[in-house]
C-alpha positions as CSV (number, residue, x, y, z in Angstrom):
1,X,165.4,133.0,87.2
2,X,169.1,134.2,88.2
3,X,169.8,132.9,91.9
4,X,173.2,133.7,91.5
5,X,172.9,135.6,94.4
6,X,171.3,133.1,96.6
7,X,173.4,130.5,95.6
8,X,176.6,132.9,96.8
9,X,174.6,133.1,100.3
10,X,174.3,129.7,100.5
11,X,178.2,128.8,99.6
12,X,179.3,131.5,102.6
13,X,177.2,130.8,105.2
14,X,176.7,126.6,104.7
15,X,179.5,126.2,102.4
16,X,177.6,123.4,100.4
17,X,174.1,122.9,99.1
18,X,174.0,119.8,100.6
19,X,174.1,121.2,103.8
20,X,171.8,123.9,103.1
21,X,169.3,121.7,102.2
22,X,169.5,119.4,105.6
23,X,168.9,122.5,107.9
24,X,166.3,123.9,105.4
25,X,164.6,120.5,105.6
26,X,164.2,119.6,102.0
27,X,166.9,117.0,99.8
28,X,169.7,118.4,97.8
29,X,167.8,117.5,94.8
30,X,164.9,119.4,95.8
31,X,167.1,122.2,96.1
32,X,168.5,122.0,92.8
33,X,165.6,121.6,91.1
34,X,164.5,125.2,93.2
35,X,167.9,126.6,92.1
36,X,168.1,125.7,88.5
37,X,164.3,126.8,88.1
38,X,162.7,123.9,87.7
39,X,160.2,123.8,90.6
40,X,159.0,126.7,92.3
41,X,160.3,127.9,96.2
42,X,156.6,128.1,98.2
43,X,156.4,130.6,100.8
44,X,157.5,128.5,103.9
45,X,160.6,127.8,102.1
46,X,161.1,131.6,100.9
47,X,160.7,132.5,104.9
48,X,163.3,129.5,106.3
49,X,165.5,130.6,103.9
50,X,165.7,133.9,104.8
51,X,166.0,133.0,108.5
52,X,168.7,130.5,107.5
53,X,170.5,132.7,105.5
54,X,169.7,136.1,107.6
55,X,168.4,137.8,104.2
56,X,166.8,140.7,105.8
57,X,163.0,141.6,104.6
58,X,164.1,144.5,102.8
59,X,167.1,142.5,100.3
60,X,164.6,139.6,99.6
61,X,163.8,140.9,96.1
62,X,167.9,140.8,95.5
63,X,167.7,137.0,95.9
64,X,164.5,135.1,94.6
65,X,162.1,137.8,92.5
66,X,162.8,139.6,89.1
67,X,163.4,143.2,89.5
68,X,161.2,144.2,86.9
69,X,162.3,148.4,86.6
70,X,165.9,146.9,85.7
């Protein structure tokens, strides 16, 4: 999984995973384990992300599925 994207969110809006991680409540290892694919985001996670981040509902593909038509 590419989260090249989300990983460009995180870097403008908290400027460091680190402090990603603290507001999304998780350690920075947890997150880049997440990131690098090796454990799976659950839903919760998925949804304070996006409030974190302000991914709107409609862009939440762009950021943590596969678009499978590409």
């Amino acid at each position: 999984m590419d989260y090249s994207e989300l990983r460009g969110r995180i870097r403008a809006r908290y400027r460091t995973q680190a402090l990603f991680a603290e507001a999304l409540g998780i350690s920075e290892c947890a997150l880049s384990q997440k990131l690098n694919g090796h454990t799976e985001w659950t839903a919760g996670e998925i949804r304070k992300c996006c409030e974190l981040l302000e991914i709107p509902e409609k862009d939440l593909p762009l950021y943590f599925f596969f678009c499978l038509e590409c």
